[in-house]
N, C-alpha and C positions, 0 to 999 in steps of 0.2 A: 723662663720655664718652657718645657718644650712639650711641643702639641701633645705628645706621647704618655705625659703626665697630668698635663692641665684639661683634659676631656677624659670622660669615662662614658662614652656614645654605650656602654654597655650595660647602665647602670639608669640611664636616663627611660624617664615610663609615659608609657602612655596613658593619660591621667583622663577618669572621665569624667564629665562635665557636674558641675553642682547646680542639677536640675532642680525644682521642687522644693519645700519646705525642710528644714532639718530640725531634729528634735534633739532639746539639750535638757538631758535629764540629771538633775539637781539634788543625790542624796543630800541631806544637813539642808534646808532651807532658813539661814539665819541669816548675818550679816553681811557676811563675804557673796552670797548666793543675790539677797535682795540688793545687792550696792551692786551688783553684775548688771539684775536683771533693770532696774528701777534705769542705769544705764543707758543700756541699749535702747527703750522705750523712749530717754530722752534726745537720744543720739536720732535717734528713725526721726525725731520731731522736729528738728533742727535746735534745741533747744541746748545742747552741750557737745561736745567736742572729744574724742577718744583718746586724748592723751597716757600714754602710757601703753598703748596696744603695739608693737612691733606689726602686728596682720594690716592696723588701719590706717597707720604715721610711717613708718617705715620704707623707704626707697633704697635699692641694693643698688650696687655699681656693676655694669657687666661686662667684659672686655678688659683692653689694657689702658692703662691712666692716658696714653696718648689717643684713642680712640673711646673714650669712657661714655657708654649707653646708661642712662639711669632711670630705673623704671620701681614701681611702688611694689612692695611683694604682692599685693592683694592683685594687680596688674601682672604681675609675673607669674604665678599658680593661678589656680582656678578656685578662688577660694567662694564658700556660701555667703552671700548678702547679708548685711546686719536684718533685713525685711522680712530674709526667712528663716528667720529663729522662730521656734515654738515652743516655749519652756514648761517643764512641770518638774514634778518634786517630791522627798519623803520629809518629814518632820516629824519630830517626837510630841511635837507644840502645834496645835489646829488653826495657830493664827493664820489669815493668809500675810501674804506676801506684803503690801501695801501694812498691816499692823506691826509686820516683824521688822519693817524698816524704818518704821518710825516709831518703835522703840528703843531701836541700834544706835538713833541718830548721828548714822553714819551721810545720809543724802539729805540736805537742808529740807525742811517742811515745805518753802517754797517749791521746790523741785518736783517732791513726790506726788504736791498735789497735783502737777501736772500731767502723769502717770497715775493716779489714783488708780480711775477703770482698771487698770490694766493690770495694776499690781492684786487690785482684789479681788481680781478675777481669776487670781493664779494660790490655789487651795493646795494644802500639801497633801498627802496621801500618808495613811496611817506606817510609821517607820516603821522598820526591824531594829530591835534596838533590846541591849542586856546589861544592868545596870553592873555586873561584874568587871564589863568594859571600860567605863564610865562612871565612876563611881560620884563623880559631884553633880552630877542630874539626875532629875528626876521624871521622863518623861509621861504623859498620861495620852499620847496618840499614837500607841503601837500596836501592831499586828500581834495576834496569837494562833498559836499554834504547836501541834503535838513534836514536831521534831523541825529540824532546823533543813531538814530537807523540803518539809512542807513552805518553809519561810520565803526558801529560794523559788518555789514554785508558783507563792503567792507574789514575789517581785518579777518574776518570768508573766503572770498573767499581768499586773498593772500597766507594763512594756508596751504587751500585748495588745490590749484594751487601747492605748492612749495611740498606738501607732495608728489605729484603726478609727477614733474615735476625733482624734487633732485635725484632718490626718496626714500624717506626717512621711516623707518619703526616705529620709534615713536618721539615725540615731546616734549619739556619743552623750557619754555617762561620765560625771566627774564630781569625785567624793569631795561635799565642801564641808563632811562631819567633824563633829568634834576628834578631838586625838584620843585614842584609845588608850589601854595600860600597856606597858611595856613586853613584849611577848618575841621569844626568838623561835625557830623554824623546828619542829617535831616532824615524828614521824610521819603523823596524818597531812604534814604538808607536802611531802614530794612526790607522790604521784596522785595523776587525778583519781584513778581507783582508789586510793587510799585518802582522797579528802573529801568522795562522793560518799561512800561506807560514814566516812567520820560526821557528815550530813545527816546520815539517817539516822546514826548512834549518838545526835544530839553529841559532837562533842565536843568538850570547854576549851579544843584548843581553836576554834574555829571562832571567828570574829564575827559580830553583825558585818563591818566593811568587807569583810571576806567572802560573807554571802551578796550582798553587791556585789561585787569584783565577778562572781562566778554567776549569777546574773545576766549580768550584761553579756561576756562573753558568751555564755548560752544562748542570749539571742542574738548573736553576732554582730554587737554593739561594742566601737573602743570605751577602755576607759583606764582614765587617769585617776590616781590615789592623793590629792591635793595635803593629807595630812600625814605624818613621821612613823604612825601604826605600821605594822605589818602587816599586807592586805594583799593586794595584788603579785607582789615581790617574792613569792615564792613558789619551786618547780613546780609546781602542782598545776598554778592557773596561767603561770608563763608558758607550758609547755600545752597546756589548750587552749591558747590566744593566739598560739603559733599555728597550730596544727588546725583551727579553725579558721585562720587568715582574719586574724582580729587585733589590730595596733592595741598594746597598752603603754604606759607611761609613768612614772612617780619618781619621788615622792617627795611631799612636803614643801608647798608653794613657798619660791626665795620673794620674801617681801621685804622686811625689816634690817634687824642687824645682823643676818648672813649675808645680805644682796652688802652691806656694806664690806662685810669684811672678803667677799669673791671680790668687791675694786680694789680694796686696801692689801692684803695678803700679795697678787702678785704683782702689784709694786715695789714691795719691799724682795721679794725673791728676786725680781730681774735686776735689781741695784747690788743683790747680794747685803743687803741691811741683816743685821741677827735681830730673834729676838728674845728676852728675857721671859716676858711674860706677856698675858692677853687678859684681861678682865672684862666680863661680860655684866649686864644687868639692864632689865628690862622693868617696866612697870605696863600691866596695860587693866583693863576692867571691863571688856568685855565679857562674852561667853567663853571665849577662847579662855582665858585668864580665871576664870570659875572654875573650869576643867583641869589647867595646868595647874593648880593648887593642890591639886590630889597628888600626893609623891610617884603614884605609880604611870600617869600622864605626863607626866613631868620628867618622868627618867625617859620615856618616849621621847620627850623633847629634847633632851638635853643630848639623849646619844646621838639627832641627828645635827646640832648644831654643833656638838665637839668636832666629826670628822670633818667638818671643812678644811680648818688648817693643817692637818698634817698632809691633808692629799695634796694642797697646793704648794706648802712648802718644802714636802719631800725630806726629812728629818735624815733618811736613812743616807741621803745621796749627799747632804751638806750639814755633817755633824755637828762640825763650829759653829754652824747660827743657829739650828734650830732643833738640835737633842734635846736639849734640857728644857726647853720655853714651861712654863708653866701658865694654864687655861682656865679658867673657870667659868663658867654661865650661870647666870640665876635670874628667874622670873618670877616676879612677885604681883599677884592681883592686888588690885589695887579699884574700887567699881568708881571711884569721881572722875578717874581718867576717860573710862567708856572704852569706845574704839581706837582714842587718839593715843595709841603704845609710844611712849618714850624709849630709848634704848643708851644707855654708857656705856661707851669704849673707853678702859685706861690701856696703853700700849707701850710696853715698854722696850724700848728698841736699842741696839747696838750699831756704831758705825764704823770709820777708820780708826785704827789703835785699839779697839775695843771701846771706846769713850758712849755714856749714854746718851740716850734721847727719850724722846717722849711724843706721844700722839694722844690726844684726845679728842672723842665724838659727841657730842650729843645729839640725836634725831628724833628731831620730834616729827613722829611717821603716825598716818596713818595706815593702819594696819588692812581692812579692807577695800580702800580706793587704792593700794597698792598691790592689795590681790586679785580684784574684779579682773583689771585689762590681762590677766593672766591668763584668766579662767577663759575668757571670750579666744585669748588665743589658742591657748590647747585646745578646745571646743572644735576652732576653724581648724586648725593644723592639724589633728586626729583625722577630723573628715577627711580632708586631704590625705591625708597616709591609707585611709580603707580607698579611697576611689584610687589613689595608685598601685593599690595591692598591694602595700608593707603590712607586713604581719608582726605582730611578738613584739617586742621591746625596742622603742622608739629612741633611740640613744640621742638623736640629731635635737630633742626636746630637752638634753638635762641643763637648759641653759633656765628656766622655769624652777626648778625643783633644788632643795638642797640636799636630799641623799637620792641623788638621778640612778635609775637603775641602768644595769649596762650588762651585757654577757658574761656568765659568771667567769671566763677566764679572762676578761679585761678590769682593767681598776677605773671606776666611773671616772670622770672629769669637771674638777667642778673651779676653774680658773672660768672667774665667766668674758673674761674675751675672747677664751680658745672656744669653751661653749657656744658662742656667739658665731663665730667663727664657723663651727661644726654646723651650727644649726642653718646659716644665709647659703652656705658651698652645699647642703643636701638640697636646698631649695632652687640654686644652680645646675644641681648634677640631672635634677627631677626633669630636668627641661631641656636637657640637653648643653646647657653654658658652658665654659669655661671658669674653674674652681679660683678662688683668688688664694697665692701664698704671700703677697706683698715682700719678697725678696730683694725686687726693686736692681737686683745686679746688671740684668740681663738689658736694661734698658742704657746702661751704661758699655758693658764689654759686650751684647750680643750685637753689636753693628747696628747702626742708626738707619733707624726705618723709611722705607723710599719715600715718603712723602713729605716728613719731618725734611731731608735734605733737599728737597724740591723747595720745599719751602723757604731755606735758610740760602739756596742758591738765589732764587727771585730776590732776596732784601737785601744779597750782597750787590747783585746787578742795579 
């Protein structure tokens, strides 16, 4: 690759320092939220290990494989210290944090007790929250109010208050709410004039998470949509996240049996494998699973775990293997399971001759220790994108999400080693690197490097 492509010295920013405390603001205060925070409390004590976090494990390669620097991303960006997290939160439920995690029993008793202080010390704040949304809960710790503009003005003061009150030196917001009903883009969603109006006019096409989303942005705080709702995704609050220099991000945290089928899916494409069919089916019993019981949640869900496969398969470019496939997904609560989600994959696959095959999965996942180190990274990596000054739609992030927003005239990307890809070469370009394509040609026909020959001269002598 030639200098002329593998550097973009015009893209690369001047990033400024993560001074101070950061404040990570926690709509949904339930399992995914306390299995974060319970976390990190443990991690600052030396008491567990970040596994699963790309911010805290993670070392990128920089240079070319014969000269290969390898440095940890947390080392390579300027990313905030686990030390200066400052967490707070909205809940529909008064429990604090410390009781809602060891109800979840998602973090062993041993664990929590060791974060106890900490976790009950951390109180939710009365939600926004409309049971139209939501229809399988029931919350009793919500905000009231005459219109839904008022709502967004009582979450602009809590912001307020907590920046002042913590005190906290910058902020990122990331929805860990339940998934809403199923709702696609109105009129009152594409311009902000017309979803500020549709605030005052109390209107139903307006989400609680949508008044979050618009929230945050108003106090020039990122934030990311961790569930499949419609929230932040649409022109209205993308084009004033842009226009205020405010990162956002979504949607719908890849934990489970999407994160499998982004590894599975383009495997079978780069082989050129067909396939028949995909069968999906989940059991899990937590909150999440109460929620998705309601059909109208559910179709939320369901429409974001359908798009996976045809985006990476690409049906339209390769007819013979993958026109016809037929998909289905289904999730069933289940409350003995808890947090620990099961998921089945039957796969039914085509090879040479057309002759079948067969793949099956079972993963027994847990569903919030696969979301927490997610959450902790979007958290770090937003901050990062406001201190670089990226605005608007974080695309370098849809390696996280499984319906990743992306510019409406691009098709997102949800192959997660090109995501992966996408996401380590913005974290290079950020700093000035060299982007990796691992083509690998040029080390072969571009003329053997002076030193390599220097080298291979001395051990002929």
């Amino acid at each position: 690759m030639s200098d002329r492509t593998s550097f973009y010295p015009e893209l690369a920013r001047d990033i400024a320092p993560a001074r101070g405390t950061l404040g990570v603001l926690l709509p949904g205060l339930g399992a995914v939220a306390t299995t974060l925070v319970a976390g990190v409390h443990l991690i600052r004590k030396g008491l567990a290990r970040p596994f699963g976090s790309l911010t805290q494990m993670q070392s990128l390669r920089l240079g070319k494989r014969t000269q290969p620097r390898w440095k940890p991303i947390r080392e390579l960006v300027p990313l905030a210290e686990l030390s200066d997290l400052v967490f707070a939160g909205w809940d529909i439920f008064p429990d604090n944090a410390y009781e809602t995690a060891a109800k979840a029993g998602v973090v062993p008793h041993e664990m929590l007790a060791a974060v106890r202080p900490e976790l009950e010390a951390l109180k939710p704040w009365p939600a926004v929250f409309e049971h139209d949304w939501v229809r399988n809960l029931n919350g009793t710790h919500q905000k009231s109010a005459r219109t839904k503009k008022e709502l967004a003005e009582a979450l602009i003061d809590d912001i307020a208050t907590f920046r002042k009150s913590a005190p906290v030196d910058r902020c990122v917001m990331v929805w860990c709410g339940s998934t809403e009903v199923y709702a696609l883009p109105t009129a009152t969603h594409q311009t902000l004039a017309a979803f500020e109006k549709g605030l005052a006019a109390n209107s139903a096409d307006i989400s609680p998470s949508m008044i979050y989303a618009y929230a945050s942005i108003a106090s020039g705080i990122a934030f990311a949509n961790g569930a499949p709702n419609l929230t932040v995704d649409i022109p209205a609050l993308a084009e004033m996240a842009k226009d205020r220099g405010v990162p956002i991000a979504g949607k719908d945290f890849k934990t489970g049996q999407t994160l499998m089928k982004t590894i599975i899916a383009p495997g079978l494409r780069a082989r050129m494998l067909g396939l028949n069919g995909w069968f999906s089916t989940n059991i899990l019993g937590n909150r999440d699973g109460e929620v998705l019981d309601d059909p109208g949640s559910f179709r939320t869900k369901e429409v974001s775990k359908a798009s996976v496969l045809d985006a990476i398969l690409q049906p339209d470019l390769y007819p013979e293997l993958y026109r016809d496939y037929f998909h289905k997904v289904r999730i069933e609560y289940y409350p003995p399971r808890g947090d620990a989600k099961e998921g089945w994959d039957n796969i039914d696959i085509f090879g040479w001759l057309g002759q079948p095959m067969q793949i099956k999965i079972d993963f027994l996942c847990r569903d919030s220790i696969l979301a927490a180190p997610v959450v902790l990274d979007l958290v770090l990596f937003l901050d990062l994108a406001q201190r670089a000054g990226l605005a608007g739609i974080q695309e370098w992030l849809s390696f996280y999400f499984k319906s990743p927003m992306s510019r409406p005239d691009l098709k997102p990307e949800h192959d997660l080693f090109i995501q992966h890809l996408k996401l380590t070469n913005t974290l290079r370009i950020l700093v000035g690197e060299e982007v990796l394509d691992h083509s690998g040609l040029d080390y072969y026909e571009g003329g053997v490097p002076d030193e390599i020959a220097a080298r291979r001269r001395a051990s002929r002598e």
